[in-house]
C-alpha positions as CSV (number, residue, x, y, z in Angstrom):
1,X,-36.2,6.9,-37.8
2,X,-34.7,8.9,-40.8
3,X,-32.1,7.5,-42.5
4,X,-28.5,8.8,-43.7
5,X,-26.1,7.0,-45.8
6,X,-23.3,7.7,-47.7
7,X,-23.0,11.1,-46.0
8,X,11.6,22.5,-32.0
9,X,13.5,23.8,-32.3
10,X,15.6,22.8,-35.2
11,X,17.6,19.9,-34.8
12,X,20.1,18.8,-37.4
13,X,18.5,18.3,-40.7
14,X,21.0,15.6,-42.1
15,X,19.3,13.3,-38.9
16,X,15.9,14.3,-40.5
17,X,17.1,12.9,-44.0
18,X,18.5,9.9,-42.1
19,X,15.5,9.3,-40.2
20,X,12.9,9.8,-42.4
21,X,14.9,8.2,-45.5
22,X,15.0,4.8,-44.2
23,X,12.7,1.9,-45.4
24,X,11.0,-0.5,-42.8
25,X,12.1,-4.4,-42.9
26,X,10.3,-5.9,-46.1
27,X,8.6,-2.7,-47.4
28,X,8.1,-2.5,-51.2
29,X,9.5,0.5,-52.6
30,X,6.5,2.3,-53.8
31,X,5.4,5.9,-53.1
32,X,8.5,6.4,-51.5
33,X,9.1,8.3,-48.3
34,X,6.7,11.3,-47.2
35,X,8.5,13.9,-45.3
36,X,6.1,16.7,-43.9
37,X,7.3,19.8,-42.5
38,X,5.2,20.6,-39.6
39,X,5.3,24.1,-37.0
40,X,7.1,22.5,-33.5
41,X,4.2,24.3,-31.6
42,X,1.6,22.0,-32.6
43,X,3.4,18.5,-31.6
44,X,1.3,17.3,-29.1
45,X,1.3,16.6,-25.5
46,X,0.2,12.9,-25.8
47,X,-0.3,11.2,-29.2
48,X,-3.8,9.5,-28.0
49,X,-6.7,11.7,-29.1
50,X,-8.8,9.8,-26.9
51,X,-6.9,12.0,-24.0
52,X,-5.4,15.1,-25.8
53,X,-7.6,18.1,-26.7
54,X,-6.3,19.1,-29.5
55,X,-6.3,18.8,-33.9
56,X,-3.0,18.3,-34.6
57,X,-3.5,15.0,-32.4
58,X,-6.3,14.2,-34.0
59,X,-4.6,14.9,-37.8
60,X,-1.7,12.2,-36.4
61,X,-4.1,9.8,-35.3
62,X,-6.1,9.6,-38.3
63,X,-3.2,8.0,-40.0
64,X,-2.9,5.1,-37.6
65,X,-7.1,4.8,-37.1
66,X,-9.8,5.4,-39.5
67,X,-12.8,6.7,-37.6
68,X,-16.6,6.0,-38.0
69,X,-17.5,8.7,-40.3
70,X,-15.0,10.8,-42.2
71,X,-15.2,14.4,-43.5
72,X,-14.6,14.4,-46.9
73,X,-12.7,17.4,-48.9
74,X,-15.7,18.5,-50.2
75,X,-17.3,19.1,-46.6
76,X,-19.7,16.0,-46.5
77,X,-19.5,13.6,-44.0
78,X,-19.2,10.0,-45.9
79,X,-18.8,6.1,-44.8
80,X,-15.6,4.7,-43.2
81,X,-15.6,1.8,-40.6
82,X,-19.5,2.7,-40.7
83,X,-20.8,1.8,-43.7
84,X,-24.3,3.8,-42.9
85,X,-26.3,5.0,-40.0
86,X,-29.7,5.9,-38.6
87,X,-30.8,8.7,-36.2
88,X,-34.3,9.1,-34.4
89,X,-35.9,12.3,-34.7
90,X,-35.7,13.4,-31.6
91,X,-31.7,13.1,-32.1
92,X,-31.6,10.8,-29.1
93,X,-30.8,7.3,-30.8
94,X,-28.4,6.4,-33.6
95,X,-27.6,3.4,-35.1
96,X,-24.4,2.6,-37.0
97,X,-23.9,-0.4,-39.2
98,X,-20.2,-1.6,-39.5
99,X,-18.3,-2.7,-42.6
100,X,-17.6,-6.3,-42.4
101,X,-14.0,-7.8,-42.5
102,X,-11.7,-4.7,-41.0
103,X,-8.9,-5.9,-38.7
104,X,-6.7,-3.5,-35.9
105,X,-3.3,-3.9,-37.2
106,X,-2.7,-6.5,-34.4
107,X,-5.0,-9.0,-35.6
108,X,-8.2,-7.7,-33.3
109,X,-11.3,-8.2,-35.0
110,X,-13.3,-4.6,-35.4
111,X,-16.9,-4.4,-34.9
112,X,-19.3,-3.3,-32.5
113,X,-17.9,-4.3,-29.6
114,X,-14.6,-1.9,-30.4
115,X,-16.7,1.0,-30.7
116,X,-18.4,0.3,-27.7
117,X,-15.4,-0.1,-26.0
118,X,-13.7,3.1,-27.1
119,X,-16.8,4.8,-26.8
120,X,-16.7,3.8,-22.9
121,X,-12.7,5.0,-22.7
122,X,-13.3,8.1,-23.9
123,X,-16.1,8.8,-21.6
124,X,-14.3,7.2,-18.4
125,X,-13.0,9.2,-16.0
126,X,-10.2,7.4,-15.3
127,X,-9.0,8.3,-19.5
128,X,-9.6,12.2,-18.6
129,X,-10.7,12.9,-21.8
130,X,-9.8,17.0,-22.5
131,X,-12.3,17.3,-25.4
132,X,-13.7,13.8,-26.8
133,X,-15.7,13.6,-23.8
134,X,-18.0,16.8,-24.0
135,X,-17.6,15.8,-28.3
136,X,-18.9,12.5,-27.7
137,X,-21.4,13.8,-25.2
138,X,-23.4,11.8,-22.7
139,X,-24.6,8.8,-23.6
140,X,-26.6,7.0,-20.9
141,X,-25.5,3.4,-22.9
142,X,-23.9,1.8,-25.7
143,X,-25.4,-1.3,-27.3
144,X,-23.9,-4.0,-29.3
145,X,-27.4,-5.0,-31.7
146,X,-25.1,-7.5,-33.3
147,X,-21.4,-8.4,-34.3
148,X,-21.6,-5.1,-36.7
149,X,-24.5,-2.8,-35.6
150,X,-23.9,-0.7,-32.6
151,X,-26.4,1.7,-30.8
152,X,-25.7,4.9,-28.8
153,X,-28.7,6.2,-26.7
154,X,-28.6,10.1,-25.4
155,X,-30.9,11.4,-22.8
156,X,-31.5,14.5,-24.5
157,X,-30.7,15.0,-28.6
158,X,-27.2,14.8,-29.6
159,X,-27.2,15.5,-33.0
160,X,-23.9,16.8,-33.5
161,X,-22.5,13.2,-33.0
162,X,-21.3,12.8,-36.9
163,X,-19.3,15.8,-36.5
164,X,-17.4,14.3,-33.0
165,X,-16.9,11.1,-34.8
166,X,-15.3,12.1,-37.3
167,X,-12.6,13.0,-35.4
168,X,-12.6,10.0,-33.6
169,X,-9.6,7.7,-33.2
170,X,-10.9,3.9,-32.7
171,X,-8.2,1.9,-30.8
172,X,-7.7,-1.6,-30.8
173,X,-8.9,-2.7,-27.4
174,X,-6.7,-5.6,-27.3
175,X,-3.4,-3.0,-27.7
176,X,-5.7,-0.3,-25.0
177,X,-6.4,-2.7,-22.2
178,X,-2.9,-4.0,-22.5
179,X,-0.9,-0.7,-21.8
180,X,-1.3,1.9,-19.4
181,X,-2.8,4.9,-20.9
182,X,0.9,6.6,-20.6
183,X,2.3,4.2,-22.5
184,X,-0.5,3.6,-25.0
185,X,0.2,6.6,-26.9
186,X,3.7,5.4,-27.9
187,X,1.9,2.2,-28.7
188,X,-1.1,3.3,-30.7
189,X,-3.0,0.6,-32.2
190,X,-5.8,1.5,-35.0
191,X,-7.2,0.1,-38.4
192,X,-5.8,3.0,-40.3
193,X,-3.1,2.6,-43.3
194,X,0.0,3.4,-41.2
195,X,1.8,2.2,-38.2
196,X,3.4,4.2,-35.7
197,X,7.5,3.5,-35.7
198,X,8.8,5.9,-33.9
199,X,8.0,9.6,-31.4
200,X,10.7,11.1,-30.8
201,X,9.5,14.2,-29.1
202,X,10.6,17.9,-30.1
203,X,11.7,16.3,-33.6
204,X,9.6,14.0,-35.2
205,X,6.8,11.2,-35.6
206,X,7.8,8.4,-38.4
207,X,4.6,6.2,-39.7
208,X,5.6,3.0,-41.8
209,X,2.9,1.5,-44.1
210,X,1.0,-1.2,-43.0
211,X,0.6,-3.9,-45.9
212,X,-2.7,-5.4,-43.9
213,X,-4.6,-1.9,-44.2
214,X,-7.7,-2.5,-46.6
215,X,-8.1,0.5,-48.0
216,X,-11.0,1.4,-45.6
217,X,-11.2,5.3,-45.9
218,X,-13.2,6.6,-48.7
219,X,-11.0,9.0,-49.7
220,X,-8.8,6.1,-50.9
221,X,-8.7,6.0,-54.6
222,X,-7.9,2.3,-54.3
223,X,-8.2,-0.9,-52.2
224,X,-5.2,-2.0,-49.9
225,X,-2.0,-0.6,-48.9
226,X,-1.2,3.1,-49.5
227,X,1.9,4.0,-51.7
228,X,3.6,5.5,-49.4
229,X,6.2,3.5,-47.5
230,X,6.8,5.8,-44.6
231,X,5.5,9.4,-43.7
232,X,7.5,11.7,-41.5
233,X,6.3,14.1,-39.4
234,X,8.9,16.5,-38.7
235,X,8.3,19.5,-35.6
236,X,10.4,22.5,-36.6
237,X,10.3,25.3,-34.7
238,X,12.0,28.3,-36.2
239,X,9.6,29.8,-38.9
240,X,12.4,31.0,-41.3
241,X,13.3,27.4,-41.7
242,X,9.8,26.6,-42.2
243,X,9.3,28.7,-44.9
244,X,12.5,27.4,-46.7
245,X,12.5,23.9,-46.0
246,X,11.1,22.7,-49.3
247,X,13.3,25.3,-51.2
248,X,16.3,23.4,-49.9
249,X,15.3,20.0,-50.5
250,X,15.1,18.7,-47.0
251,X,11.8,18.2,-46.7
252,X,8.7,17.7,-49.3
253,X,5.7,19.3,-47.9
254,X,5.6,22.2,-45.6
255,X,2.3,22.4,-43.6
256,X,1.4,25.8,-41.6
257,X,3.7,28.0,-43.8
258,X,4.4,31.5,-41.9
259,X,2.9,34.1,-43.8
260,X,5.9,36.2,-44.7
261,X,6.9,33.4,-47.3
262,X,3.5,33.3,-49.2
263,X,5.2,35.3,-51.9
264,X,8.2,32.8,-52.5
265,X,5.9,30.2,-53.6
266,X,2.5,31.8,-54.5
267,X,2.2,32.2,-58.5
268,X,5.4,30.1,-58.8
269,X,4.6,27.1,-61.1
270,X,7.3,25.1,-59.6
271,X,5.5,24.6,-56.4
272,X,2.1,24.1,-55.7
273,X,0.6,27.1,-53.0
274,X,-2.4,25.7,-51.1
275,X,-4.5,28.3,-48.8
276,X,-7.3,26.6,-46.7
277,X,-9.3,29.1,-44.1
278,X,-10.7,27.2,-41.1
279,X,-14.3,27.6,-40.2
280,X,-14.3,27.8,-36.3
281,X,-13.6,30.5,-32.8
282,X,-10.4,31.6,-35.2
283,X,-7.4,32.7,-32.7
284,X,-9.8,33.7,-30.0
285,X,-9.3,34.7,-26.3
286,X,-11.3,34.5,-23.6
287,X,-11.9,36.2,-20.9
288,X,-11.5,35.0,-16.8
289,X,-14.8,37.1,-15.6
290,X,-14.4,35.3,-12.1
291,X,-11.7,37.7,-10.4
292,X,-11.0,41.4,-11.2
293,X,-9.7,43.4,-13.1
294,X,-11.7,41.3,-15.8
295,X,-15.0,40.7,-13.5
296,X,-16.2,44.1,-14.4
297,X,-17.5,44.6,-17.8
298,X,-16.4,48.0,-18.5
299,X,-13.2,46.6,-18.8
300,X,-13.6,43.8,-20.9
301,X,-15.2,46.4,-23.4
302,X,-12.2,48.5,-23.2
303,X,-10.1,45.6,-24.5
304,X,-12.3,45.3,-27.0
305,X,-12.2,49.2,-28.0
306,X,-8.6,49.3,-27.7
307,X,-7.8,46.7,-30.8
308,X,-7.2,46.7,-34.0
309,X,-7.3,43.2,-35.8
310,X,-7.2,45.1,-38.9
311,X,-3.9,47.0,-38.2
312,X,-2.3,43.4,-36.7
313,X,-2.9,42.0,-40.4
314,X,-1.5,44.5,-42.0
315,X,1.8,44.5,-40.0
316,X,2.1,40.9,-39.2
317,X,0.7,39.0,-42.2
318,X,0.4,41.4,-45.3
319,X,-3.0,40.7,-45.0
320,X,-3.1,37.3,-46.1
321,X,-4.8,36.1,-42.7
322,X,-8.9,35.9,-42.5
323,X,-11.1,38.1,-40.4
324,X,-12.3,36.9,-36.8
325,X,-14.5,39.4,-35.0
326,X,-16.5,37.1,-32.2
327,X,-17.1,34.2,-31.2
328,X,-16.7,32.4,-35.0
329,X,-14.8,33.5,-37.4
330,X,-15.9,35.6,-40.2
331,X,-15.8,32.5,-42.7
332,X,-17.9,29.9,-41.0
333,X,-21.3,29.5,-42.1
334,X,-23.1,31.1,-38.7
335,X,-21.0,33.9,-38.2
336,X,-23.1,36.6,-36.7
337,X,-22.4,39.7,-39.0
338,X,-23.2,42.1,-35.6
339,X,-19.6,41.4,-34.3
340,X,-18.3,43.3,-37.2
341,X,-19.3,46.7,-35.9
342,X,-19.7,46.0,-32.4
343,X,-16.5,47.0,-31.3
344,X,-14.9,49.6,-33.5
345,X,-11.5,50.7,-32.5
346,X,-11.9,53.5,-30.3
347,X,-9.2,54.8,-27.8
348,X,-11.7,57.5,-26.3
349,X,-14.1,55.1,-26.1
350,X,-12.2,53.3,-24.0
351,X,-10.1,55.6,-22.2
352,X,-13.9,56.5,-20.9
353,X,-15.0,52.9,-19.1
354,X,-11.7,52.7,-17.7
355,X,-11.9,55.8,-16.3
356,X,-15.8,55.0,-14.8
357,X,-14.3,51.8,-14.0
358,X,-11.9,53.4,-11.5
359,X,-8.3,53.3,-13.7
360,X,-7.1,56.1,-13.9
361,X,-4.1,57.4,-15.8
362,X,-1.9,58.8,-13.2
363,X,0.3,62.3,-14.3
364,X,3.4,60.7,-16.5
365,X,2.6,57.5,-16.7
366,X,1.9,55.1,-19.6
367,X,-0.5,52.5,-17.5
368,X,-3.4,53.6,-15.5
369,X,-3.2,52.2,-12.2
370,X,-6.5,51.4,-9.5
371,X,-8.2,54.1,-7.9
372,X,-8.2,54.0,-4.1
373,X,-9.5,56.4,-1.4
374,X,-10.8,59.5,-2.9
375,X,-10.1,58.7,-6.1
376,X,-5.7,58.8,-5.8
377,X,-3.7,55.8,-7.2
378,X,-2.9,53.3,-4.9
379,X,-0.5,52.3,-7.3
380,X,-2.1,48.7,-8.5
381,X,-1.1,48.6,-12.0
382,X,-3.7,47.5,-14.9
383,X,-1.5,44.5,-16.4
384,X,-3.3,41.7,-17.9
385,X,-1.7,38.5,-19.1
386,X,-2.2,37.3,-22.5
387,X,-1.2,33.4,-22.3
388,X,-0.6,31.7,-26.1
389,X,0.1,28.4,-27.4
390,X,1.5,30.4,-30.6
391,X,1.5,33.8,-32.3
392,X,3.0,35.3,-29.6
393,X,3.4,38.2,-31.9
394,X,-0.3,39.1,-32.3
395,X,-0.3,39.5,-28.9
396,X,2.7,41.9,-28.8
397,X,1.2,43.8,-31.4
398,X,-1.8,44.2,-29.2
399,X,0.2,45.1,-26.3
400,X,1.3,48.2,-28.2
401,X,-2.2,49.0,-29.2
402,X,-3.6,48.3,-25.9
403,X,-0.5,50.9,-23.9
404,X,-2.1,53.8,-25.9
405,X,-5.5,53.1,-23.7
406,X,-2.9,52.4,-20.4
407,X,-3.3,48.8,-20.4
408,X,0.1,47.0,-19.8
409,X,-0.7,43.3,-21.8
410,X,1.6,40.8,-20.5
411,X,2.2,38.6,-23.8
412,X,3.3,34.7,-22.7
413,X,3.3,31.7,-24.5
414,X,2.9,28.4,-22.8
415,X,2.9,25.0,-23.7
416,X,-0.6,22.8,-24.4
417,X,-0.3,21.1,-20.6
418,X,0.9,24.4,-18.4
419,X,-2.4,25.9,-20.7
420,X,-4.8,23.6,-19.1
421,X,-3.4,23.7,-15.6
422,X,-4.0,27.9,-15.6
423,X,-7.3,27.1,-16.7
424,X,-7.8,24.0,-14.2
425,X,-6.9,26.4,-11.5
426,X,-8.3,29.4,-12.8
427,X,-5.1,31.3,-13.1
428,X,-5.3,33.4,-16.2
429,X,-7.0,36.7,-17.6
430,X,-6.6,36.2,-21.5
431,X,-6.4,32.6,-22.4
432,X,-6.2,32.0,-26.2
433,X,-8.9,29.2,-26.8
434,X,-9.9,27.5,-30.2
435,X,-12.2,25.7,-32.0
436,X,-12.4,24.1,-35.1
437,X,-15.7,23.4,-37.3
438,X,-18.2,24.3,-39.5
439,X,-20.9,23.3,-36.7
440,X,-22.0,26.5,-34.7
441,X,-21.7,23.4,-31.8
442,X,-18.9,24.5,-30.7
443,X,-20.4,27.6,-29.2
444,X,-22.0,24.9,-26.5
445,X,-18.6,23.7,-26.0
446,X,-17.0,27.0,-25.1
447,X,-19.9,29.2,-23.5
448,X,-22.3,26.7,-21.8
449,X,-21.8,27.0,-18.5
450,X,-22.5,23.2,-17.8
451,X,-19.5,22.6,-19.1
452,X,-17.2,24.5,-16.5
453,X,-16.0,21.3,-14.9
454,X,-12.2,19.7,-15.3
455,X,-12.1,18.7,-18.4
456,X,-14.6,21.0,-19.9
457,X,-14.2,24.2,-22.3
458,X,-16.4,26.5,-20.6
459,X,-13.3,28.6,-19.5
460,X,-14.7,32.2,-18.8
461,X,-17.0,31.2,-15.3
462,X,-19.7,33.3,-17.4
463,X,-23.0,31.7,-16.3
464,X,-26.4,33.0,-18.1
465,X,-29.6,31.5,-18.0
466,X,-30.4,33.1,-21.3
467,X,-26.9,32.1,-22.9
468,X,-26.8,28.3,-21.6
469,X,-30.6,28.1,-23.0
470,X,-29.2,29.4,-26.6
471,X,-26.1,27.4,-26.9
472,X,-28.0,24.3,-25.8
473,X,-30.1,24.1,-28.8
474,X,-27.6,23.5,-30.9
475,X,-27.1,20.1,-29.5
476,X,-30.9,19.6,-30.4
477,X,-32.0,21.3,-33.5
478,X,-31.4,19.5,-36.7
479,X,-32.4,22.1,-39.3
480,X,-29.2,23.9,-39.9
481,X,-30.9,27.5,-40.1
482,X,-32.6,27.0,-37.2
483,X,-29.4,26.1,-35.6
484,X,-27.5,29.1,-37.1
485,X,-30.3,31.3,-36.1
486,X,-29.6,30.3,-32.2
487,X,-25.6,30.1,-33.1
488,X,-25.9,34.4,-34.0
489,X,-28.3,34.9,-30.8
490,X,-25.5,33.5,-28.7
491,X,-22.8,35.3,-30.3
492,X,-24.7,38.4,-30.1
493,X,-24.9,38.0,-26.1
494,X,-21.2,36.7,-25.8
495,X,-20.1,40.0,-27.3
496,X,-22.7,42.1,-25.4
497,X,-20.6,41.2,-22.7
498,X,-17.4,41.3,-23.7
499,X,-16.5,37.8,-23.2
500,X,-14.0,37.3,-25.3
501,X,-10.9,39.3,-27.5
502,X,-11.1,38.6,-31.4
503,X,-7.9,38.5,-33.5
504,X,-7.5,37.1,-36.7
505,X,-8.2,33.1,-38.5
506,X,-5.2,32.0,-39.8
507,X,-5.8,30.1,-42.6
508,X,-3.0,27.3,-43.5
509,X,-0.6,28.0,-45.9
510,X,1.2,24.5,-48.1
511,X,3.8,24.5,-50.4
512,X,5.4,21.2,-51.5
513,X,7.4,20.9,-55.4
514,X,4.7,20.6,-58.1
515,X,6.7,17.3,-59.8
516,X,7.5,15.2,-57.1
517,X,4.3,15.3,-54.8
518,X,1.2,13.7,-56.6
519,X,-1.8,13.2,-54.7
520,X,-2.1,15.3,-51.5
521,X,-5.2,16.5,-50.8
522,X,-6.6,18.9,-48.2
523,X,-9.6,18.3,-46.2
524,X,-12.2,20.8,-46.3
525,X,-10.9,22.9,-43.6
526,X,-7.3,23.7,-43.8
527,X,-6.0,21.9,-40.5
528,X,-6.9,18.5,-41.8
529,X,-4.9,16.5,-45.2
530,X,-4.8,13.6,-46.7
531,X,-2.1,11.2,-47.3
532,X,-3.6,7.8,-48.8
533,X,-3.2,8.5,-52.3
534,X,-0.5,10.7,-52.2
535,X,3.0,10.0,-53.7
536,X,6.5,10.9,-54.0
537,X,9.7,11.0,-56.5
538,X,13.1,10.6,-54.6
């Protein structure tokens, strides 16, 4: 076996200085209380990671659970509640040892038997797991070795596991067998160094320190407790205020800054400007080839032809956002450089395949409407939806570019759940779709065809042989050019046909005030931070 080791809208902000202000019963005033800015679009649908699909639930719960393995800010995956682990060559066996003496916070005992249990949760069907499932991947069977050495056995190799369990949340399973799984995620239960106090949804998520937490996660400069006494999540869903949030005091971090602001803080010594790109799909759409008008291919390239990432940069962002021109982003280490010049903007280009593909641009009108017997209008407009979970305004930008070919893009934004329910029921043409990690594994997630099923991320009902067999391997091959080598041959056939719409990466903008926030740190991609050695003057 080879061995690896050490590897909202706005509600009042007085009620957010009230809430977030106050100290728990018998809390030592240390490193005061955190308050964190954060964009309202990103709160969650549930708070248990183990169910909800998405980062900014897995962010939340990484303060309340340590996981297995943690990604460290410098990109390597190190030791948390594993202290080391073993995989077979084939990638079909690992083995994880367990650090001795870590307790949930209500007095459960971790150890192999908690990771086999949440192991088994996440891949029951009863928790319908959105994400974790297919991350986790499927394990015939878990094995307890001893009180601290657990075994996971795949059928075929599975060696993106350290990346999935990183993200992880481990859950007591005293506190998880004791609630419903409705009501677990307003009672979550980890090892982590905070409790949860308090959800109140479209405002906030208050954290209070727990005093039993042992200082687990490596990133932790020191054993025990962190500083901080609380740490306030707070949603806020009007971008101006965003941006000037720490400028007036009522909050100490902002997180996700809109780009307009950048030049209020950047270059200004009293605040400290972080910018963190995030290897991944960037703000990606993808396509429903199942049903027309997006079934024929000549189509999806006019999309393609008709936009102009570069120009929606320019007007939207002042440039400040990253490339994204296929399937990953132009930062992340397996980015196939083909997609750069695959699909120039070219209105005549396609003005052309529309017109083969029997739209035609009647006399006088903006939108080219269906072709019907011999070739007249029968008056079925080209309109495609473009369904978001945020930056609605890319999309309206697009919709002007896209009227110049005669394609009427309907922009809408739509909240995570109402997202997968269009998808469940395949009702959507554009569905923005992301992923985020430097492993090209996510390509499997998205494109293999295996994984059209409820639950799954295989969105577009694309099915190739040649594309499945591509995307496969990356589950298998551990030699990371090897992998990227099969990451840019998928890539190249996803945008051979048209599969998806590129738009930008947004990278995420911080600010907080230079002398009164010590000790936040970024992870290594920008939608991840770190709170346990972070501080804060009142």
């Amino acid at each position: 076996m080879r061995h690896w080791r050490g590897k909202l809208e706005t509600l009042s902000l007085l009620t957010f200085l009230a809430a977030s202000s106050a100290l728990p019963a018998g809390a030592i005033a240390a490193g005061g209380n955190l308050r964190i800015a954060f964009p309202a679009n990103q709160e969650p649908a549930s708070l248990d990671g183990h169910v909800d699909p998405y980062q900014s639930t897995w962010l939340f719960n990484s303060f309340v659970s340590d996981p297995l393995i943690v990604l460290n800010p410098d990109g390597k995956y190190v030791p948390a509640l594993a202290t080391s682990w073993e995989a077979s060559p084939d990638g079909k066996v690992w083995t994880f040892k367990l650090r001795e003496g870590v307790t949930f916070q209500d007095g459960t005992k971790f150890g192999a038997d908690a990771v086999k249990f949440n192991l088994e949760r996440i891949a029951d069907p009863k928790t319908a797991s959105a994400q974790l499932k297919s991350d986790i991947g499927p394990f015939s069977k878990v094995e307890v070795l001893d009180p601290l050495t657990v075994r996971i056995t795949y059928d075929t190799p599975w060696v993106t596991l350290l990346d999935a369990l990183r993200r992880t949340p481990l859950w007591s399973p005293t506190a998880a067998q004791k609630y419903s799984i409705a009501e677990f995620q307003r009672n979550l239960v980890g090892t982590g160094p905070f409790k949860l106090s308090e959800w109140k949804q479209n405002d906030r998520l208050v954290f209070s320190r727990w005093d039993g937490y042992g200082g687990w996660n490596p990133i932790q400069a020191k054993k025990g407790p962190v500083a901080l006494d609380t740490l306030t999540i707070r949603f806020i869903g009007e971008a101006s205020v965003l941006g000037n949030i720490v400028k007036t005091g009522d909050a100490d971090i902002a997180f996700a800054l809109p780009a307009s602001v950048i030049d209020d803080y950047k270059g200004d010594k009293t605040y400290t400007f972080l910018s963190k790109d995030q290897s991944g799909t960037g703000l990606s759409m993808v396509m429903n080839t199942r049903k027309p008008p997006l079934s024929d291919i000549r189509v999806r390239q006019a999309i393609l032809y008709s936009a102009d990432q570069n120009a929606v940069n320019d007007i939207l962002f002042d440039g400040y956002y990253a490339k994204s021109e296929g399937p990953l982003n132009n930062n992340h280490p397996c980015f196939w450089s083909g997609a750069s010049g695959i699909y120039k903007t070219d209105l005549k280009k396609a003005g052309e395949l529309l017109d083969a593909a029997g739209w035609k641009l009647p006399s006088g009108k903006a939108i080219r409407e269906a072709s019907g017997v011999n070739g007249v209008s029968d008056g079925t407009p080209l309109r495609i939806r473009y369904n978001v979970l945020h930056h609605k305004e890319i999309g309206e930008v697009l919709q002007q570019q896209m009227r110049k070919a005669g394609i009427d893009l309907v922009v809408e934004v739509v909240p995570g759940p109402v997202q997968i329910e269009r998808v469940r029921n395949r009702d959507f043409e554009l569905m923005y779709e992301r992923q985020r990690s430097p492993d090209p594994a996510i390509l499997d997630q998205i494109w293999n065809s295996k994984w059209d099923q409820p639950g799954g991320w295989a969105w577009t009902g694309f099915k190739d042989a040649r594309l499945d067999e591509t995307v496969t391997k990356l589950r298998s091959l551990p030699d990371i050019a090897a992998r990227c080598d099969a990451a840019k041959e998928a890539q190249k056939i996803i945008m051979e046909n048209a599969l998806m719409l590129p738009t930008l990466s947004d990278p995420v903008f911080v600010a907080y005030p230079t002398d009164r926030v010590k000790g936040f740190q970024m992870g290594s991609e920008g939608n991840w931070f770190f709170v346990n050695n972070t501080t804060v003057s009142q």
